[in-house]
C-alpha positions in Angstrom: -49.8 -16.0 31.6 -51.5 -12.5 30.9 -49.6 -10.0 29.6 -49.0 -6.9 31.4 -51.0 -3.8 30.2 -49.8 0.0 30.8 -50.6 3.3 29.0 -48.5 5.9 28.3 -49.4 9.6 28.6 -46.9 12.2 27.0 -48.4 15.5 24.8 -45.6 15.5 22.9 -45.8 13.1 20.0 -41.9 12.2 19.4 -41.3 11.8 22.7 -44.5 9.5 23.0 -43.3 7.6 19.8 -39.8 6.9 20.8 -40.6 5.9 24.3 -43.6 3.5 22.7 -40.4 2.3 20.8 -38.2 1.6 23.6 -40.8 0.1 25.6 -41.1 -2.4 22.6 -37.6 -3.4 22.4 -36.8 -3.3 26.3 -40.3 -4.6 27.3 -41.9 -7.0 24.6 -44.2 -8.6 26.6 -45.8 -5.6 27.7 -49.4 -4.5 26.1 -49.7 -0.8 25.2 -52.9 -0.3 25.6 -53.8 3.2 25.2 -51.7 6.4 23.9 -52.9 9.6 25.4 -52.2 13.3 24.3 -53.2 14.4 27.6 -54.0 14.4 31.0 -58.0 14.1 30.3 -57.7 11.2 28.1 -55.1 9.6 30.4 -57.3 9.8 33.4 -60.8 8.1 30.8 -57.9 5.6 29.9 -57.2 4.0 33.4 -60.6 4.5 33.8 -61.2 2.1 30.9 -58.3 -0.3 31.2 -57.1 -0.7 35.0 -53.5 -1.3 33.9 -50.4 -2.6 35.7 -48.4 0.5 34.8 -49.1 4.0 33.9 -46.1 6.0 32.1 -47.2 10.0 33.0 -45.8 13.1 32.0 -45.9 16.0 34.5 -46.5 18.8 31.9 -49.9 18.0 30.2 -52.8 19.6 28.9 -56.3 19.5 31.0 -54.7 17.5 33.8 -51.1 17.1 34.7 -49.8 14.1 35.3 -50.0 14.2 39.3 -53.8 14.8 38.8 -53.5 11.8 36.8 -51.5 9.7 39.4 -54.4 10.6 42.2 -57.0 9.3 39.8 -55.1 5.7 39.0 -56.0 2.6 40.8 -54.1 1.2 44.0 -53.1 -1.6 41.1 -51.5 0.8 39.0 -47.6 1.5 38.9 -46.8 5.4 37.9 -43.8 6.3 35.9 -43.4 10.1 35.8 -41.6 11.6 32.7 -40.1 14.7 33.8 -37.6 17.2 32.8 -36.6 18.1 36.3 -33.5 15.7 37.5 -33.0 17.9 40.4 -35.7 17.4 43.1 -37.4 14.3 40.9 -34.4 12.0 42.0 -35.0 13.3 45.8 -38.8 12.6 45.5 -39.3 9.5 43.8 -36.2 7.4 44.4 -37.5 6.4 47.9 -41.0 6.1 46.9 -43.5 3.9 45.2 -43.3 5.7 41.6 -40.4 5.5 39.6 -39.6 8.5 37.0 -37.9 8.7 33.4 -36.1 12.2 32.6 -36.3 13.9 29.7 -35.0 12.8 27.4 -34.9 8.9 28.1 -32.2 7.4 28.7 -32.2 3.6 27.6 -30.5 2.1 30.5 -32.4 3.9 32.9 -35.6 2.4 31.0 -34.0 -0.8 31.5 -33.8 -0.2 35.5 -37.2 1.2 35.6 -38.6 -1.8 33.9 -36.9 -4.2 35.6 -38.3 -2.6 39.4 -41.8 -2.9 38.1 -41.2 -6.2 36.6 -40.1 -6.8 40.2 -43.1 -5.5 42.0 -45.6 -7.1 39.9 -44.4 -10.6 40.3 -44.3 -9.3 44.2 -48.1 -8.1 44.2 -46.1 -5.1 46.2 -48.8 -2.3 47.4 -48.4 1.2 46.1 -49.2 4.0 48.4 -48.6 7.5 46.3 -49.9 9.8 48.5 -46.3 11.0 50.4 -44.8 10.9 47.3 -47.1 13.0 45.4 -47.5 15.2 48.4 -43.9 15.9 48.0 -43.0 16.1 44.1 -46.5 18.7 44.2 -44.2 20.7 46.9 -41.1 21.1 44.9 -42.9 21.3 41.7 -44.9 24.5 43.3 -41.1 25.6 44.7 -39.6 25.6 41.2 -38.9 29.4 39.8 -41.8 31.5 37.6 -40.9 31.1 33.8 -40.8 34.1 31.8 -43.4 35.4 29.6 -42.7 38.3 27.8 -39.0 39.1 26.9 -37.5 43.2 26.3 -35.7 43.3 23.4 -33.9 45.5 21.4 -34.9 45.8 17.3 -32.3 48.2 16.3 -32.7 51.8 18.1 -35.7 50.8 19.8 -37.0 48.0 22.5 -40.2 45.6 22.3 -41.8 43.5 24.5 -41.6 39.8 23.1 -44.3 37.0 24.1 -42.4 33.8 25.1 -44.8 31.8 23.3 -43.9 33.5 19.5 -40.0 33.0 20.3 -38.8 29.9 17.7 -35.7 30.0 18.9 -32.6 31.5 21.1 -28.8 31.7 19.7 -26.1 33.1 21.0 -24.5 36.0 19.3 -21.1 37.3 20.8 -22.1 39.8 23.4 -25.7 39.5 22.9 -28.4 36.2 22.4 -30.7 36.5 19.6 -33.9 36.4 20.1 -35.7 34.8 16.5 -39.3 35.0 16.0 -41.9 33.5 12.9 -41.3 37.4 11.9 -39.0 38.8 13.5 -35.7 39.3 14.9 -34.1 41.1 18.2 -31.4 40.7 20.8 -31.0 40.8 24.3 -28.3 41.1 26.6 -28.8 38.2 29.2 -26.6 34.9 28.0 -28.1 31.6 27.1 -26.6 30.1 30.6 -28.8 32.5 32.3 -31.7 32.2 30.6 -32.1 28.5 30.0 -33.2 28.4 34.1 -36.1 30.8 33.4 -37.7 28.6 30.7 -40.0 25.8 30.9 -38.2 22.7 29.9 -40.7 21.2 28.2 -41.0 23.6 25.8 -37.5 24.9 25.0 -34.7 22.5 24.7 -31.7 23.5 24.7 -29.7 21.7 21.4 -26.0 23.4 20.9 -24.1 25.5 24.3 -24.9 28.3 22.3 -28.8 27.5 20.9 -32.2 26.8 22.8 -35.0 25.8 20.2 -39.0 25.4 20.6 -39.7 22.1 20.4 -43.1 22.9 18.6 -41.0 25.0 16.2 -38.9 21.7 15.0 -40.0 20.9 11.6 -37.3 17.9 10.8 -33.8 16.6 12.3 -31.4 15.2 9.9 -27.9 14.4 9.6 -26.1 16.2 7.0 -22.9 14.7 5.4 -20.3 14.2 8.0 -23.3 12.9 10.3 -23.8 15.8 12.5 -27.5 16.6 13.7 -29.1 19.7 11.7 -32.4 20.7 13.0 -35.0 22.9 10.4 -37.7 24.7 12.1 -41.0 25.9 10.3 -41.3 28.7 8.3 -37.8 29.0 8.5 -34.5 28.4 5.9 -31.8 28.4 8.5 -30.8 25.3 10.2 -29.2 25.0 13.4 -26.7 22.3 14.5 -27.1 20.1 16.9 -24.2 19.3 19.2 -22.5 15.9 20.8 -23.6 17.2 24.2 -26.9 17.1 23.0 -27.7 14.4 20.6 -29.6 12.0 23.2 -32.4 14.3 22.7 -33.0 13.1 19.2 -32.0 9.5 19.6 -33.0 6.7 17.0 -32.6 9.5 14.2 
């Protein structure tokens, strides 16, 4: 019997490694055929390799994965990996896709894989169009993220660029604002600004810490066990609550 193939698209390399991982152990007769840092070589890989299932993030480089999706063949099951559970449940749990949120959780894996196990042995059609339609409409509803952040540096204010930020933390009546270089605060709490940036680039690890995932150089436990997470360029480490350990699983 021939083994059934899928790819798996997903720019950020843990999250690509541990669902590779998982797929192994939930899935082992499945044949990972391709691993794609983006939406460009994701769309050249079901090009090449026609596969039964496709596992897509939404937020790629060069094409995102609904661009991805519209290229795949009628054949081809989608998984979306998203970090939106609001409207991605709504969208997808009636349609022909099925979706993983960020991060993955093993016994929804387990339900995923077991629906597409289901529709393969059923030959059951896919039409993605509605679908796709729709998650592209609430995708293109969601909020602007912010940029550029005012900040105070002592008696005077300067405008911050999302993209140096390393991390946010808490700091009683304010929320520090760390860069490689640098170091402010603002006045907005972490509960208000979590909503204004992109998921997939700033997790949120402790109730009072959000972290660039790009900034994460290691995550270890330290003695009693707890989660410490070291960024680059940095000395400090930051804990890692219960709340949010799932993020970091098979440490």
């Amino acid at each position: 019997m021939t083994r059934p193939t899928a790819i798996l698209a997903e720019d950020e390399a843990p999250l690509r490694a541990e669902l590779r991982v998982l797929l192994t152990q939930l899935w082992p007769d499945l044949n990972i055929v391709a691993d794609c840092v983006d939406g460009g070589q994701a769309i050249e890989a079901l090009r090449l390799h026609q596969p039964d299932v496709a596992f897509l993030d939404i937020r790629m480089p060069i094409a995102d994965g609904l661009q991805v999706a519209r290229s795949a063949e009628r054949k081809t099951h989608i998984v979306f990996i998203t970090a939106y559970d609001d409207f991605a449940v709504q969208a997808f749990e009636q349609g022909a896709v099925d979706y993983l949120l960020k991060p993955i959780d093993h016994a929804r894996l387990k339900m995923t894989i077991d629906r597409i196990v289901a529709r393969l042995a059923a030959g059951q059609p896919l039409d993605l169009s509605t679908v796709l339609a729709q998650f592209e409409a609430r995708l293109r509803a969601q909020p602007e993220r912010i940029k550029w952040i005012t900040a105070s540096v002592g008696s005077s204010v300067r405008v911050l660029a999302i993209d140096d930020v390393m991390y946010f933390q808490s700091d009683e009546k304010y929320t520090r604002v760390v860069t490689a270089n640098d170091e402010a605060h603002i006045r907005m709490p972490i509960k208000e600004l979590l909503p204004q940036l992109d998921p997939d680039t700033f997790w949120q690890i402790h109730r009072s810490t959000i972290v660039r995932v790009g900034a994460i150089r290691a995550v270890k436990r330290d003695e009693d066990g707890k989660l410490q997470v070291t960024l680059n360029g940095k000395a400090e480490t930051l804990a890692v609550s219960p709340s949010f350990v799932a993020r970091f699983r098979g440490l």
